[in-house]
NUPADREN-311985 format. One line per 10 residues: number of its first residue (from 1); for each residue x, y, z of N, C-alpha, C, O. Coordinates in Angstrom, 3 decimals, m for minus. Layout:
# residues N
NUM	X:Y:Z:X:Y:Z:X:Y:Z:X:Y:Z | ...
END
This chain:
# residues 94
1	100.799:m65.634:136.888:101.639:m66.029:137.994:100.785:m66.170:139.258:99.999:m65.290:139.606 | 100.990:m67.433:140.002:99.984:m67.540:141.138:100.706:m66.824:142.253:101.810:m67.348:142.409 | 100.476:m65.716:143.176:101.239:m65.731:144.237:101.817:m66.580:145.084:101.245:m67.661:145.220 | 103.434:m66.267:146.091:103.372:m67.136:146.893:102.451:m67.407:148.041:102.391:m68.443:148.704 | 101.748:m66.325:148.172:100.889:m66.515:149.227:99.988:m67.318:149.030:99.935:m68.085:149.991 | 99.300:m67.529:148.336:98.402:m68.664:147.507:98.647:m69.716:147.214:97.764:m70.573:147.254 | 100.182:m70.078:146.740:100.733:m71.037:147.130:101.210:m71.875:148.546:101.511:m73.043:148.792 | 101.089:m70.410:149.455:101.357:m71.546:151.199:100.308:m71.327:151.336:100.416:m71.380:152.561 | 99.102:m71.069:151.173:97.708:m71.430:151.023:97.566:m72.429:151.132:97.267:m72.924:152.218 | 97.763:m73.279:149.785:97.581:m74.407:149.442:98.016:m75.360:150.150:97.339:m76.284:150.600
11	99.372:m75.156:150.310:100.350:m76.487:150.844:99.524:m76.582:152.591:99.145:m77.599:153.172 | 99.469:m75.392:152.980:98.857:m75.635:154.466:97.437:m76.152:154.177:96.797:m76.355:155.209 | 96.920:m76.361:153.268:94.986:m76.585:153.137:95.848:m78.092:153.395:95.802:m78.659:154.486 | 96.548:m78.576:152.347:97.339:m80.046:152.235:97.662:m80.737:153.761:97.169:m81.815:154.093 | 98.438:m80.057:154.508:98.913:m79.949:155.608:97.988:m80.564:156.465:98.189:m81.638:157.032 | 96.628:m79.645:156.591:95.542:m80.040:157.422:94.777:m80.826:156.795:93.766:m81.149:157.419 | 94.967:m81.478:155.227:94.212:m82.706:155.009:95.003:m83.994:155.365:94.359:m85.002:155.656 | 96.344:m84.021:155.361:97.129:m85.036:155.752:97.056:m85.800:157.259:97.517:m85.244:158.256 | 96.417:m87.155:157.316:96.317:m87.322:158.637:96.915:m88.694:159.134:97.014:m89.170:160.265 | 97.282:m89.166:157.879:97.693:m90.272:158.482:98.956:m90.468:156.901:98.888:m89.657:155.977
21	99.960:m91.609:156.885:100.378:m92.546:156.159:100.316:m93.838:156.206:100.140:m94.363:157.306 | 100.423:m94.501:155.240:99.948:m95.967:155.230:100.999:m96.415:154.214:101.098:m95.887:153.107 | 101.872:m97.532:154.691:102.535:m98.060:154.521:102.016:m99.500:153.876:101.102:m99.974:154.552 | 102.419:m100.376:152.625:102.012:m101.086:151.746:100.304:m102.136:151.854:100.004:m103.330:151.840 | 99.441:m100.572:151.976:97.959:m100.681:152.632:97.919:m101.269:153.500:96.779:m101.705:153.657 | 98.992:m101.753:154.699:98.285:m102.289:155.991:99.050:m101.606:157.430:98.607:m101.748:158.569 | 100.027:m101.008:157.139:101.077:m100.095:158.357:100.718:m98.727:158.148:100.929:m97.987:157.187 | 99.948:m98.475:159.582:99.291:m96.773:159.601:100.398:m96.621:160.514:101.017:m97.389:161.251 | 100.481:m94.804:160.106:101.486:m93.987:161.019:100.351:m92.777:160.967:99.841:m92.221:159.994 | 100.172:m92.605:162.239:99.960:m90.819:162.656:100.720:m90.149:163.077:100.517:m88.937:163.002
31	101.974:m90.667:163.728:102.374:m89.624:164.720:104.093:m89.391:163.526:104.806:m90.238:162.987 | 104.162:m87.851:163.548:104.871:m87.540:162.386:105.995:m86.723:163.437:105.583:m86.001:164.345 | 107.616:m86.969:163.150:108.324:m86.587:163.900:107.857:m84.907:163.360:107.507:m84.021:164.139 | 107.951:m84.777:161.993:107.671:m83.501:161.771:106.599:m83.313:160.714:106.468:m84.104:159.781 | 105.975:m82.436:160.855:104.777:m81.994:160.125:104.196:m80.649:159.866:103.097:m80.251:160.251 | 105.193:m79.919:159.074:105.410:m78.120:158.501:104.992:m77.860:157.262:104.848:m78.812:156.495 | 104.800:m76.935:156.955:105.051:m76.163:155.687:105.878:m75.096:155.911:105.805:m74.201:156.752 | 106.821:m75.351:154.886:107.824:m73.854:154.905:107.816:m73.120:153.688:108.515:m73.575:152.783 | 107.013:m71.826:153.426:106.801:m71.336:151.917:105.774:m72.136:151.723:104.859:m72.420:152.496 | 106.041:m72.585:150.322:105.247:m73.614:149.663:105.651:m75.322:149.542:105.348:m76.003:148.562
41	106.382:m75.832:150.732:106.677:m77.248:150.778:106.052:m77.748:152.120:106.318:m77.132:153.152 | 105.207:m78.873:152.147:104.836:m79.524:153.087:106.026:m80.610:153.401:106.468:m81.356:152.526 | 106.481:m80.606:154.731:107.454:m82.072:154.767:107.095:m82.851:155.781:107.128:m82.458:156.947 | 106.804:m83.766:155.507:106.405:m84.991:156.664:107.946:m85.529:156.854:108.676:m85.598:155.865 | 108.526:m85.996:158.464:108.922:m86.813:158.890:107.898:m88.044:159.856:107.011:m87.932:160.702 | 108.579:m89.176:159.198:107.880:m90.219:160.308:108.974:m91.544:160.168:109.664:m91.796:159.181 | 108.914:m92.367:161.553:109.513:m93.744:161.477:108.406:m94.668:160.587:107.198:m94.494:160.424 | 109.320:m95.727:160.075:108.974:m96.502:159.739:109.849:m97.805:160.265:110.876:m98.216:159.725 | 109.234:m98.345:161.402:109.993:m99.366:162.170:110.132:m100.775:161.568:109.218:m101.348:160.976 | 111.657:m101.400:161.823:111.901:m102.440:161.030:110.661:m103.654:161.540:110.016:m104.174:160.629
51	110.464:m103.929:162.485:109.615:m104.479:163.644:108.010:m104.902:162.661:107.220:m105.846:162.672 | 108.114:m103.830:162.025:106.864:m103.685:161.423:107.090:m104.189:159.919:106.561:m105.251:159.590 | 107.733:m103.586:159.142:107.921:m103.554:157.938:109.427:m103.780:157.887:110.312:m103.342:158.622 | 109.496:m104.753:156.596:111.216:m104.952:155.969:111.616:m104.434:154.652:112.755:m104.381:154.190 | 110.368:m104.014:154.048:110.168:m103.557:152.431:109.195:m102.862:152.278:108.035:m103.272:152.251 | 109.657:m101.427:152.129:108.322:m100.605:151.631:108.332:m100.411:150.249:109.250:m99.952:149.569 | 107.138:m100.833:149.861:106.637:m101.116:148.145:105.633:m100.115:147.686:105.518:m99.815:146.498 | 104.749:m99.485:148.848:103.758:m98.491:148.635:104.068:m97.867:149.943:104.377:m98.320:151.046 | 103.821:m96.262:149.289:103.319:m95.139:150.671:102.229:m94.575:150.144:102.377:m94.106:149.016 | 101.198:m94.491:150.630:99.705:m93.631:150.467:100.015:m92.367:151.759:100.605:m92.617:152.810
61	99.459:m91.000:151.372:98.686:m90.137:152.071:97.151:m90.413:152.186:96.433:m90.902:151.314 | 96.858:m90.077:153.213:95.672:m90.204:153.742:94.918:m89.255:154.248:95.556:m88.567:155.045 | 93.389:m88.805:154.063:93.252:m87.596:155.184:92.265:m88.763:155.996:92.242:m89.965:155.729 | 91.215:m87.854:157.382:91.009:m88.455:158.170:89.970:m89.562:157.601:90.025:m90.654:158.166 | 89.259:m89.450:156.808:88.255:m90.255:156.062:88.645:m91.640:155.431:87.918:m92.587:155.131 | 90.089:m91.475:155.310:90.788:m92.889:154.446:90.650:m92.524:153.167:90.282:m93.432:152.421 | 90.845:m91.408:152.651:90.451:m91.275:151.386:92.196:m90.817:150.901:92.930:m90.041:151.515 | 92.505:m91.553:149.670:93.820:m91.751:149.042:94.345:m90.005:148.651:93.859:m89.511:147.634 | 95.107:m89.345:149.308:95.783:m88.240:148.725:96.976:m87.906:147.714:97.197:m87.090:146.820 | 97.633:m88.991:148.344:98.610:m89.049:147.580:99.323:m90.744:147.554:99.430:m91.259:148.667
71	99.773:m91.548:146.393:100.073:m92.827:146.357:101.440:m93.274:145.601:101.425:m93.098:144.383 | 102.450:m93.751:146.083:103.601:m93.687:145.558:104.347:m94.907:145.594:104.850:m95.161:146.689 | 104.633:m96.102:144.242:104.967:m97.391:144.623:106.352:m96.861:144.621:106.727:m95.899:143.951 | 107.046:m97.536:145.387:108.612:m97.363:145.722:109.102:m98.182:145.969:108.220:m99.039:146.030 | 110.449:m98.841:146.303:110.989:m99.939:146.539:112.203:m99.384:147.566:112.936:m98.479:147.165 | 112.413:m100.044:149.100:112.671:m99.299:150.193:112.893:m100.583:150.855:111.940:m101.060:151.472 | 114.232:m101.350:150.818:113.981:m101.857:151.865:114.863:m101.025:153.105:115.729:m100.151:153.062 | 114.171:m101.772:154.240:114.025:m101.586:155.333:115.359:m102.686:156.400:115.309:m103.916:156.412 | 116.331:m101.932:157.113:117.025:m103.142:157.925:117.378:m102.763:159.078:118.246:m103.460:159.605 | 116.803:m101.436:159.950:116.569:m100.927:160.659:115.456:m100.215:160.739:114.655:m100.208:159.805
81	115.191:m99.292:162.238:114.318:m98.438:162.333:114.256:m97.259:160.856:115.376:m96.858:160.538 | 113.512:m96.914:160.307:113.552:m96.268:159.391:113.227:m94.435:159.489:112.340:m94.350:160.338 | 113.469:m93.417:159.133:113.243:m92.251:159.500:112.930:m92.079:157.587:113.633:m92.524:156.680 | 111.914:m91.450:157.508:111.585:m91.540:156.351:111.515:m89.945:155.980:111.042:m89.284:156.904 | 111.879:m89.202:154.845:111.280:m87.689:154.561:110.084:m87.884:153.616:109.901:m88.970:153.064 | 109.369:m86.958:153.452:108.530:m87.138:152.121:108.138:m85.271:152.298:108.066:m84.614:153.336 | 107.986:m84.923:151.177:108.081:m83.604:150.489:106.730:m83.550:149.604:106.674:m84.263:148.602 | 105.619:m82.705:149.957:105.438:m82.379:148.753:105.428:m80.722:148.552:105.577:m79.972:149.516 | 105.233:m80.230:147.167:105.744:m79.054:146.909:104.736:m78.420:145.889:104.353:m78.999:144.872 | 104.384:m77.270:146.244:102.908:m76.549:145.924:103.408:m75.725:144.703:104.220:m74.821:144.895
91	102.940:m76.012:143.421:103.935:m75.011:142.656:103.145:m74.805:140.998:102.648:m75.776:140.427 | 103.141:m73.304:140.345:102.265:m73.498:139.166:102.969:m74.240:138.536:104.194:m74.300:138.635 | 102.002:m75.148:137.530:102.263:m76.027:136.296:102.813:m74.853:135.049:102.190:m73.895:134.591 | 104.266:m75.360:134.705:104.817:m74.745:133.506:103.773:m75.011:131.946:104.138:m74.538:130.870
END
């Protein structure tokens, strides 16, 4: 059994590698309405403005280097300003 402490370990190491999102490789977001770990869940809030994007098809995590953390094709359209959640969750493999 991994502790939980070891587990918000982790999610905060995550936390401070997360520096950006990138929206279908060409729409960067830094600025995150929210950006926590609670326990062992990291949750990003951020807009995703219609202005910009009408269809989100890919979200990438990013840390500061541009190096891919996390990559997720999705299908999202967009017909307003968008408020987006994304979750990830630190947890042993069954």
């Amino acid at each position: 059994m991994i502790s939980p402490e070891l587990l918000h370990g982790v999610a905060e190491y995550v936390n401070h590698r997360v520096a950006k999102v990138v929206i279908n490789g060409i729409y960067t977001i830094t600025d995150f309405d929210v950006k926590a770990v609670t326990d062992n869940v990291l949750a990003l809030n951020y807009i995703v403005p219609v202005s910009e994007v009408s269809l989100i098809t890919l979200v990438e995590l990013k840390d500061a280097a541009d190096i891919v953390l996390t990559s997720n094709p999705v299908n999202v359209p967009i017909a307003a300003d968008h408020l987006m959640l994304q979750t990830i969750e630190v947890k042993e493999a069954q």
